[in-house]
mmJSON file of the N, C-alpha and C atoms, coordinates in Angstrom:
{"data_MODEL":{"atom_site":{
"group_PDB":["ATOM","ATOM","ATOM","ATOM","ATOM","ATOM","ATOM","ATOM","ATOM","ATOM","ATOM","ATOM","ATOM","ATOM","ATOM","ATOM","ATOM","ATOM","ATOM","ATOM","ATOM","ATOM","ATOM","ATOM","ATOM","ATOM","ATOM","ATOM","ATOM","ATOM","ATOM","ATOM","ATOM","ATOM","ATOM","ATOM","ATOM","ATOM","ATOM","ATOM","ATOM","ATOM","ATOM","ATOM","ATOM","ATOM","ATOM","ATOM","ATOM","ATOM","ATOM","ATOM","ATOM","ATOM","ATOM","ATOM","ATOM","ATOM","ATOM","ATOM","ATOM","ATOM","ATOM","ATOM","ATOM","ATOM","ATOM","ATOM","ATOM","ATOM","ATOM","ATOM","ATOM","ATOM","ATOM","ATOM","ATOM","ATOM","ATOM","ATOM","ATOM","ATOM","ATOM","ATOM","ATOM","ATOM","ATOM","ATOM","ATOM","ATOM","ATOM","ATOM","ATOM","ATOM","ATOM","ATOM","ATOM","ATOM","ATOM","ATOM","ATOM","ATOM","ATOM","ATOM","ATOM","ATOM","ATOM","ATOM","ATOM","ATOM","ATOM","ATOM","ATOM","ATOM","ATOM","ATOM","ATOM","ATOM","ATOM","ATOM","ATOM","ATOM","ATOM","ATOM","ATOM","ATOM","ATOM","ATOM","ATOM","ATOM","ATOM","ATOM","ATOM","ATOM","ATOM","ATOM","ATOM","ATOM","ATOM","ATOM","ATOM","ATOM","ATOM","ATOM","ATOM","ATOM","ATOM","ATOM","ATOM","ATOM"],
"id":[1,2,3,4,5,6,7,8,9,10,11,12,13,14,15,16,17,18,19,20,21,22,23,24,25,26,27,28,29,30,31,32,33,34,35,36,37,38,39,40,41,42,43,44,45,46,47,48,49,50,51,52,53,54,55,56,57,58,59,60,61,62,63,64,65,66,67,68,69,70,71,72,73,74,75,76,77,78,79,80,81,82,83,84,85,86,87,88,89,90,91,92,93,94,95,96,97,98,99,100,101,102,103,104,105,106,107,108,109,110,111,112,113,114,115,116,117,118,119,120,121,122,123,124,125,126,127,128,129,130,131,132,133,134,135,136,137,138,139,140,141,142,143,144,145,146,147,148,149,150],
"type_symbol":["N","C","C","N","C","C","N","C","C","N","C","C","N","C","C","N","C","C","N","C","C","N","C","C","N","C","C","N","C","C","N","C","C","N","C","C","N","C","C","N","C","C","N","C","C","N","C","C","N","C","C","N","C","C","N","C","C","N","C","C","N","C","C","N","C","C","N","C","C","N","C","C","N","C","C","N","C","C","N","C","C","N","C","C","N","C","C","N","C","C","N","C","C","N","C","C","N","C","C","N","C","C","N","C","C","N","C","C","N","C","C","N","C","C","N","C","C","N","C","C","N","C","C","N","C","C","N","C","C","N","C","C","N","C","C","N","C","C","N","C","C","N","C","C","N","C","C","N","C","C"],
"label_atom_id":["N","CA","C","N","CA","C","N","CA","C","N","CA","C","N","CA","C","N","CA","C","N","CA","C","N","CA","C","N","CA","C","N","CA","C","N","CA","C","N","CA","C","N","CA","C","N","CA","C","N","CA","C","N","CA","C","N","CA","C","N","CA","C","N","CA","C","N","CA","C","N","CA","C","N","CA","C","N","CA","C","N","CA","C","N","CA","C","N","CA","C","N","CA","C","N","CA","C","N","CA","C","N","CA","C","N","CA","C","N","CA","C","N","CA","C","N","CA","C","N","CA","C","N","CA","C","N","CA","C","N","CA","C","N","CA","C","N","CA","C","N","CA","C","N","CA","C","N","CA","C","N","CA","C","N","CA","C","N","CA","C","N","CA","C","N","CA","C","N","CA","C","N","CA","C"],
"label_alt_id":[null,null,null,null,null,null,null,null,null,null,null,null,null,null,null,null,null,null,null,null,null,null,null,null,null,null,null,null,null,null,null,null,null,null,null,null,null,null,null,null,null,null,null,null,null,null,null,null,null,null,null,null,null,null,null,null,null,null,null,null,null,null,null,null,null,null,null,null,null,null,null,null,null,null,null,null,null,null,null,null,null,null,null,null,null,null,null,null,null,null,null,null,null,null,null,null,null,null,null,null,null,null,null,null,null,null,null,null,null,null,null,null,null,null,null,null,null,null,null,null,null,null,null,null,null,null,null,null,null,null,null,null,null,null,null,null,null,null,null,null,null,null,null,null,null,null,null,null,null,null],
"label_comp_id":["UNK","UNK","UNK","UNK","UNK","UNK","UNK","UNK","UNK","UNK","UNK","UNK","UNK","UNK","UNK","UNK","UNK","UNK","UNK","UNK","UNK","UNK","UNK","UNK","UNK","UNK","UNK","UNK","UNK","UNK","UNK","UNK","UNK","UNK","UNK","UNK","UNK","UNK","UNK","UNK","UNK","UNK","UNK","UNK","UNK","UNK","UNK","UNK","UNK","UNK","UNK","UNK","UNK","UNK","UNK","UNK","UNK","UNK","UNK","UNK","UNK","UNK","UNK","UNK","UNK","UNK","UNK","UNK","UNK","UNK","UNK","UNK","UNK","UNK","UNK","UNK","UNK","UNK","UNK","UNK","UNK","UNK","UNK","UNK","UNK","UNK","UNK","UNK","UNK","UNK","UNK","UNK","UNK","UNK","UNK","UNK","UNK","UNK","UNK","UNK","UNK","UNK","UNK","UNK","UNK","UNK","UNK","UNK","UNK","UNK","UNK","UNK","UNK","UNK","UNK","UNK","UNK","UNK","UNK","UNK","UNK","UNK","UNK","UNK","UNK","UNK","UNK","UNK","UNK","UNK","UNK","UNK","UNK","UNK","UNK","UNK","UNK","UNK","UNK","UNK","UNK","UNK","UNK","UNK","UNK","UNK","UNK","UNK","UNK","UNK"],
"label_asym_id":["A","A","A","A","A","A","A","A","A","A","A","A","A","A","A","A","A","A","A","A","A","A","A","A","A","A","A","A","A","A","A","A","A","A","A","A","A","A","A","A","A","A","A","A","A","A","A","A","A","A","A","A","A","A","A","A","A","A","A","A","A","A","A","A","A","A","A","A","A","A","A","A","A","A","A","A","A","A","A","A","A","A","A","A","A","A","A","A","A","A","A","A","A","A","A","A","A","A","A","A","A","A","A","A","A","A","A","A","A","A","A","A","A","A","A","A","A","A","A","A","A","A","A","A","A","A","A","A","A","A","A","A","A","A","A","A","A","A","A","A","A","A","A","A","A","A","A","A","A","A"],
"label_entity_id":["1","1","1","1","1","1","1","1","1","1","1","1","1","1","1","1","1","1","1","1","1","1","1","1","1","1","1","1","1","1","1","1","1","1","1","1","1","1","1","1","1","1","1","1","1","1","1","1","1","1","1","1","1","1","1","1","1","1","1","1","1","1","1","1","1","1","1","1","1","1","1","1","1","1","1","1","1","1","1","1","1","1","1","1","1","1","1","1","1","1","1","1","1","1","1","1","1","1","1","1","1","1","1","1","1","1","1","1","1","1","1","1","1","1","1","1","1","1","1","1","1","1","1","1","1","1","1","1","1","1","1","1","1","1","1","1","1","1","1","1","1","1","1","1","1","1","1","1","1","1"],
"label_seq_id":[1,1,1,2,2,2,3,3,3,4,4,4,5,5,5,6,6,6,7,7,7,8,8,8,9,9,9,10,10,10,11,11,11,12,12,12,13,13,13,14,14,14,15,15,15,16,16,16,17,17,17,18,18,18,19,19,19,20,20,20,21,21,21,22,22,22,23,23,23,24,24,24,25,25,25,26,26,26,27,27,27,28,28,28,29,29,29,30,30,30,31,31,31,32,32,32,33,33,33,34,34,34,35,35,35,36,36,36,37,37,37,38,38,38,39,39,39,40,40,40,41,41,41,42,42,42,43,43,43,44,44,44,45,45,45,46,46,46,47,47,47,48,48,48,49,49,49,50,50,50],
"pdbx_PDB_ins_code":[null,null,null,null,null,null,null,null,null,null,null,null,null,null,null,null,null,null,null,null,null,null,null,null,null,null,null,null,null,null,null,null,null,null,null,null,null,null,null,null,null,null,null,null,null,null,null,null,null,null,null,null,null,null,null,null,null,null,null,null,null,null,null,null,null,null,null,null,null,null,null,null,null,null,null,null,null,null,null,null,null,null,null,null,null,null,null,null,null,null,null,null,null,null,null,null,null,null,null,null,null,null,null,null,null,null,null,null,null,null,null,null,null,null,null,null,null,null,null,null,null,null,null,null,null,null,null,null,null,null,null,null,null,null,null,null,null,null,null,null,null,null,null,null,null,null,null,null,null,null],
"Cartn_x":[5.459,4.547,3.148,2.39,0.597,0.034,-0.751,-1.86,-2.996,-3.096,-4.882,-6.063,-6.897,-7.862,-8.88,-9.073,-9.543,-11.615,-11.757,-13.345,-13.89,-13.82,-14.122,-14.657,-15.814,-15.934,-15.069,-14.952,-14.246,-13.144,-12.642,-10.915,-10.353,-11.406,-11.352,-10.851,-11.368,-11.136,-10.01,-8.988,-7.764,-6.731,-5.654,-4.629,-3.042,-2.184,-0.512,-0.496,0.171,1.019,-0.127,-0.861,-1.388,-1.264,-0.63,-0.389,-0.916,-1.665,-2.7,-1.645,-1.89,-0.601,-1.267,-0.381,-0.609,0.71,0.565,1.438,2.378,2.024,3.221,3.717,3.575,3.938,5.294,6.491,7.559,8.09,7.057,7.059,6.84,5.047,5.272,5.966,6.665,7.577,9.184,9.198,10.291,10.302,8.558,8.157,8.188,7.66,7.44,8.544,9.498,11.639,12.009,11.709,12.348,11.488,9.872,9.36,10.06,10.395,10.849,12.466,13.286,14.792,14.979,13.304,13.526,13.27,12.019,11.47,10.154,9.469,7.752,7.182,6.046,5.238,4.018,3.094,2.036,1.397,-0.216,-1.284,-1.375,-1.117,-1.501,-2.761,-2.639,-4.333,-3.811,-4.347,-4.006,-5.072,-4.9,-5.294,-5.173,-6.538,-6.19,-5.783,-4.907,-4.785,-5.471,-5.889,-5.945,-7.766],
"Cartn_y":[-13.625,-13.486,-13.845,-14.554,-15.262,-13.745,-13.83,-12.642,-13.431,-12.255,-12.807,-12.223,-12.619,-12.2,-11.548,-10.507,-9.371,-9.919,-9.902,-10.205,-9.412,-7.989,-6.724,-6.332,-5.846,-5.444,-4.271,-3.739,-2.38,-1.687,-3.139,-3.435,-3.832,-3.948,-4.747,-3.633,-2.328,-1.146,-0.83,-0.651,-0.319,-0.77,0.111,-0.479,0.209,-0.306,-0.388,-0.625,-0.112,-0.015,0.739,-0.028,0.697,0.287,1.137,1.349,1.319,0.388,1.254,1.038,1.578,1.934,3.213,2.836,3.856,4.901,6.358,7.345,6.884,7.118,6.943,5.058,4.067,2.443,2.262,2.379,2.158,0.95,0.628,-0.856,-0.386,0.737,1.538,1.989,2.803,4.238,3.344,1.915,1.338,0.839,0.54,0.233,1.461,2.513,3.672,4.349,3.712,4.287,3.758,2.388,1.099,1.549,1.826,2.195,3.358,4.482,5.409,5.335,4.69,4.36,3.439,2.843,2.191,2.82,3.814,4.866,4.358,3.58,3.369,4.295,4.991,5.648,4.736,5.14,4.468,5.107,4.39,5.319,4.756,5.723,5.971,5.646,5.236,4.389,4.694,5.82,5.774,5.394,4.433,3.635,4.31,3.993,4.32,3.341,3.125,1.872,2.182,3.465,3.734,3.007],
"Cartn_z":[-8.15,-7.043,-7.556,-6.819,-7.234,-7.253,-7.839,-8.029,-7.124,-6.146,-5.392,-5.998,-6.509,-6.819,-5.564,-5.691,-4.209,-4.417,-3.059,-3.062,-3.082,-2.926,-2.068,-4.162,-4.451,-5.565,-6.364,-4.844,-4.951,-5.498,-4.683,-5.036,-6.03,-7.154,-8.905,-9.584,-9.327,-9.953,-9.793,-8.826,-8.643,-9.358,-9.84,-10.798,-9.811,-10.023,-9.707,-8.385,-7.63,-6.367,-5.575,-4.394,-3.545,-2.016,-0.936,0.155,1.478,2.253,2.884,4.297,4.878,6.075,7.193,8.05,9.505,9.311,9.547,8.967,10.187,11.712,12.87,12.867,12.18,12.282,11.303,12.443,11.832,10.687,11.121,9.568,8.368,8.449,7.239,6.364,7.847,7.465,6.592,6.945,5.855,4.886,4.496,3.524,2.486,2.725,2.316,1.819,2.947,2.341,0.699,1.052,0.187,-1.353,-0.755,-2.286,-3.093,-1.933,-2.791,-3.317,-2.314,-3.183,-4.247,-4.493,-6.13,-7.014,-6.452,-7.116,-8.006,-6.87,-7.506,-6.995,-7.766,-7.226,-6.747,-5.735,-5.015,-4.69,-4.536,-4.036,-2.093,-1.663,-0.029,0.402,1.016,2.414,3.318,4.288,5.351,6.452,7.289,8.21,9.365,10.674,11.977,12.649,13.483,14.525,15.688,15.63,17.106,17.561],
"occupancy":[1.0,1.0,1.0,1.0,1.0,1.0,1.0,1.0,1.0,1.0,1.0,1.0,1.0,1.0,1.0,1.0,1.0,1.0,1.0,1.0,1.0,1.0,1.0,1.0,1.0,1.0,1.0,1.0,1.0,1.0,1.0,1.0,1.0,1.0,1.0,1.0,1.0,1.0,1.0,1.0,1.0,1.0,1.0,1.0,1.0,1.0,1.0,1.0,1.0,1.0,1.0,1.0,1.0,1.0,1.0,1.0,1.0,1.0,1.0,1.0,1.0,1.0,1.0,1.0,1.0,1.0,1.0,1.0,1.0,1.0,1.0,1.0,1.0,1.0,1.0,1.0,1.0,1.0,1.0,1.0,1.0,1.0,1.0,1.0,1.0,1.0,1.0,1.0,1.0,1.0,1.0,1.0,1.0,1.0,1.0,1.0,1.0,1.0,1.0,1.0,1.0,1.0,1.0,1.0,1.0,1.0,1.0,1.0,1.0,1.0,1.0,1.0,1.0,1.0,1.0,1.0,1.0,1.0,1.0,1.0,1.0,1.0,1.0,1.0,1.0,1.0,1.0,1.0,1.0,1.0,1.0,1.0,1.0,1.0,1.0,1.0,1.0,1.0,1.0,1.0,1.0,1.0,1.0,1.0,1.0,1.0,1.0,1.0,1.0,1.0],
"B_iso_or_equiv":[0.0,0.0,0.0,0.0,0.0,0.0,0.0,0.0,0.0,0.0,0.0,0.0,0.0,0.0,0.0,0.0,0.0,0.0,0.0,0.0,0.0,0.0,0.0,0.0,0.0,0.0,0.0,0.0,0.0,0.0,0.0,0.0,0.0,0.0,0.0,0.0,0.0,0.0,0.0,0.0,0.0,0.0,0.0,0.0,0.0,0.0,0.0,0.0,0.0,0.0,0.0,0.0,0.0,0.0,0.0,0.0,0.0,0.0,0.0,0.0,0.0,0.0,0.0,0.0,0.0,0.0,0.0,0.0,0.0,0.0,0.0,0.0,0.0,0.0,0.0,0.0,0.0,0.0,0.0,0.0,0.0,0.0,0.0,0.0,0.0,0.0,0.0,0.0,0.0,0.0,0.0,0.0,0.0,0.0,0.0,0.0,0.0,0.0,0.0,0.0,0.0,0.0,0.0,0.0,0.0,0.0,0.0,0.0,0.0,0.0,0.0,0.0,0.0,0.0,0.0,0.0,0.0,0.0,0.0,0.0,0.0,0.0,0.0,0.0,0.0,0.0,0.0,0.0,0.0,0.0,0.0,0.0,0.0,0.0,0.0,0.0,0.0,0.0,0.0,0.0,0.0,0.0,0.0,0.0,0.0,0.0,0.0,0.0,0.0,0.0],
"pdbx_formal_charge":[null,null,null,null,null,null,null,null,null,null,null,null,null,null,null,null,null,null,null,null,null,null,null,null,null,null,null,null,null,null,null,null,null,null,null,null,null,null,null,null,null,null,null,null,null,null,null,null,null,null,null,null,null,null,null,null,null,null,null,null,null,null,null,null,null,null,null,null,null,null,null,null,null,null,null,null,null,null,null,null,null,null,null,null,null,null,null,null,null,null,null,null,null,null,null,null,null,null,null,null,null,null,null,null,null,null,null,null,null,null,null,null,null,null,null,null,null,null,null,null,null,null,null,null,null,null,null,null,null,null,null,null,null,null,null,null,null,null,null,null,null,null,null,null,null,null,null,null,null,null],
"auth_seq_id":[1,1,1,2,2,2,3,3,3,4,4,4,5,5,5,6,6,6,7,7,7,8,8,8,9,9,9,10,10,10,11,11,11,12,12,12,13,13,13,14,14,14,15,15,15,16,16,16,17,17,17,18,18,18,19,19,19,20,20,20,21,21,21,22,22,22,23,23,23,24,24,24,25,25,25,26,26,26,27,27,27,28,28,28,29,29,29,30,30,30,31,31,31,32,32,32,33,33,33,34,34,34,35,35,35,36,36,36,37,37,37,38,38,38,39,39,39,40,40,40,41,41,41,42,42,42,43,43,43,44,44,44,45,45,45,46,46,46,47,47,47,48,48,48,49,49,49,50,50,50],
"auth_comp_id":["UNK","UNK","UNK","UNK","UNK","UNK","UNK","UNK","UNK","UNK","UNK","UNK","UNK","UNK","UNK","UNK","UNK","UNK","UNK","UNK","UNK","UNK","UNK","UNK","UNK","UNK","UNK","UNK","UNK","UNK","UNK","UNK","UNK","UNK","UNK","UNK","UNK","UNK","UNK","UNK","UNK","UNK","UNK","UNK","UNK","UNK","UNK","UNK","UNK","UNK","UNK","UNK","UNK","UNK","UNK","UNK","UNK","UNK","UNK","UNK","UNK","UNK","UNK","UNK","UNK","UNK","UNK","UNK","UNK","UNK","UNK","UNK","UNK","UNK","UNK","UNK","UNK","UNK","UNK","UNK","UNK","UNK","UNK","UNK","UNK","UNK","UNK","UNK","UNK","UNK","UNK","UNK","UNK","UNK","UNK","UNK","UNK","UNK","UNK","UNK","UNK","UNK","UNK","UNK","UNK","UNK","UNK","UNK","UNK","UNK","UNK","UNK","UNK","UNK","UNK","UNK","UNK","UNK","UNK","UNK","UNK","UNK","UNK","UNK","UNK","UNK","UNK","UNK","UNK","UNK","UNK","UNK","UNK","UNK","UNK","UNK","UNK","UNK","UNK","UNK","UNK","UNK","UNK","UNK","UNK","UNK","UNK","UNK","UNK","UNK"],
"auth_asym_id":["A","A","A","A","A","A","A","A","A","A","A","A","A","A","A","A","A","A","A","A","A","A","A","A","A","A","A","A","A","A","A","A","A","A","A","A","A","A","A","A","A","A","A","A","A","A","A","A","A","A","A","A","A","A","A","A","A","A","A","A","A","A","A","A","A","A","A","A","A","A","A","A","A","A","A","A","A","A","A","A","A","A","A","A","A","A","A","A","A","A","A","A","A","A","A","A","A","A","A","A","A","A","A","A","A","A","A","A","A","A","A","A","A","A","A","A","A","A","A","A","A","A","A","A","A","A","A","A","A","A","A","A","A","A","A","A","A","A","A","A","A","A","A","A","A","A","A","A","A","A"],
"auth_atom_id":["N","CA","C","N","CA","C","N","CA","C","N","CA","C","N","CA","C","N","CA","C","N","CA","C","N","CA","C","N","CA","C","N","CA","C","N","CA","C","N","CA","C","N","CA","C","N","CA","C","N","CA","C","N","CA","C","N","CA","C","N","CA","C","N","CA","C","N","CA","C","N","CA","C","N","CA","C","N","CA","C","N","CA","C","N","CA","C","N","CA","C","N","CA","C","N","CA","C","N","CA","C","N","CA","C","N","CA","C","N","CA","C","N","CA","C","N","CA","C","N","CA","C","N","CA","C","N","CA","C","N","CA","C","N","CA","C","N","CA","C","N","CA","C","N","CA","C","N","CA","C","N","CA","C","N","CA","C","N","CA","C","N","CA","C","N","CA","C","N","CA","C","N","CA","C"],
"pdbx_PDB_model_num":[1,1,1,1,1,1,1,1,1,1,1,1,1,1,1,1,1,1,1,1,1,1,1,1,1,1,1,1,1,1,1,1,1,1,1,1,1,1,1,1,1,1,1,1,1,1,1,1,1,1,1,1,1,1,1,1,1,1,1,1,1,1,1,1,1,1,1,1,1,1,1,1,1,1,1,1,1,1,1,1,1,1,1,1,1,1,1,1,1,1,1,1,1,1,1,1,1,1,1,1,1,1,1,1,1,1,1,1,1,1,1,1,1,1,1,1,1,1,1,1,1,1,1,1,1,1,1,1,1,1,1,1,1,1,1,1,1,1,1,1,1,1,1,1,1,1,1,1,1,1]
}}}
């Protein structure tokens, strides 16, 4: 997989697996399955849609 280099300064600091997601968006909620039946741990972003 390409590595993107992030523009956001912010986003330089961050290291492994990070999540940012809506808690009720069933797309999440299968992403969130699949991470844990491989068994990565990840850091959570939780997002509003509303």
């Amino acid at each position: 997989m390409p590595r993107i280099e992030p523009q956001d300064a912010s986003l330089k600091d961050l290291s492994g697996l990070h999540l940012w997601h809506a808690p009720m968006s069933s797309c999440s909620k299968r992403v969130r399955i699949v991470i844990a039946e491989i068994g990565h741990e990840f850091e959570s972003h939780l997002i509003n849609l509303v």
